[in-house]
N, C-alpha and C positions, 0 to 999 in steps of 0.2 A: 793397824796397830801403831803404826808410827804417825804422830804428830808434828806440821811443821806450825809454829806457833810465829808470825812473825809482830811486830812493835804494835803495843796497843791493842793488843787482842786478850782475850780469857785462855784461862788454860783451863781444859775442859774438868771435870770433873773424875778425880781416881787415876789421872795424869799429872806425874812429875817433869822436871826438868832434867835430859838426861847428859844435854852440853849445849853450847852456846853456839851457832854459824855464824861467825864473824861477819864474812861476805858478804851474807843477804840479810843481817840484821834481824835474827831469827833464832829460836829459841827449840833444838827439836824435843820431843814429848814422849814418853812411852808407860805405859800402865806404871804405878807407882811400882809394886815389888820386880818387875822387869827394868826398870829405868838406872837404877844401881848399880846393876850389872853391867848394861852400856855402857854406863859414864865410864865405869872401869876399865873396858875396852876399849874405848876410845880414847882412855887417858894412854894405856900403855903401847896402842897403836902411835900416837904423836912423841912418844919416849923412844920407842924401838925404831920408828921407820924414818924420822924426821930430827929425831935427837931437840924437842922440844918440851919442855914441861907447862904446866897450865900456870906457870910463876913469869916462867921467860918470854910465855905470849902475850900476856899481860902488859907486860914490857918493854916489848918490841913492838906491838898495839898502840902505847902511848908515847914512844918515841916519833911513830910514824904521823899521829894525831899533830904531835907539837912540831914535828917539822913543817907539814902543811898548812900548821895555824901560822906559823911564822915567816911560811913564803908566799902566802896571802897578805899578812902583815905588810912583808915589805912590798908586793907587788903594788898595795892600793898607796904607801907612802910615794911609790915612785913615779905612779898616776900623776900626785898630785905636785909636781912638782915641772 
């Protein structure tokens, strides 16, 4: 029943999206009128257990992306020097 869908693959057919795995870069899948419900529970699971909204991961996602871009940046400036 559960689909793990990861980069560059299809999503099967009569299979939604029902939240995103950051981690493994992966997308999980579940029958379309089942998958809505998930996302729902998994959104208020990350609210109640974790004190995280699907706003603030987003966010704390692209802080983490630009810190790294940045200390790549400076590490090959410092290569070259």
């Amino acid at each position: 029943m559960k689909i793990e869908v990861r980069e560059c693959e299809m999503i099967p057919k009569g299979y939604g999206i029902a939240y995103y795995c950051y981690d493994r870069l992966s997308a999980i899948c579940y029958p379309i009128p089942i998958n809505f419900l998930i996302s729902l529970c998994y959104t208020v699971y990350l609210v109640l257990k974790r004190g995280i909204t699907p706003r603030s991961r987003e966010a704390e996602l692209r802080k983490a992306y630009d810190r790294g871009f940045n200390a790549g940046r400076w590490s090959a400036m410092w290569e070259k020097l």
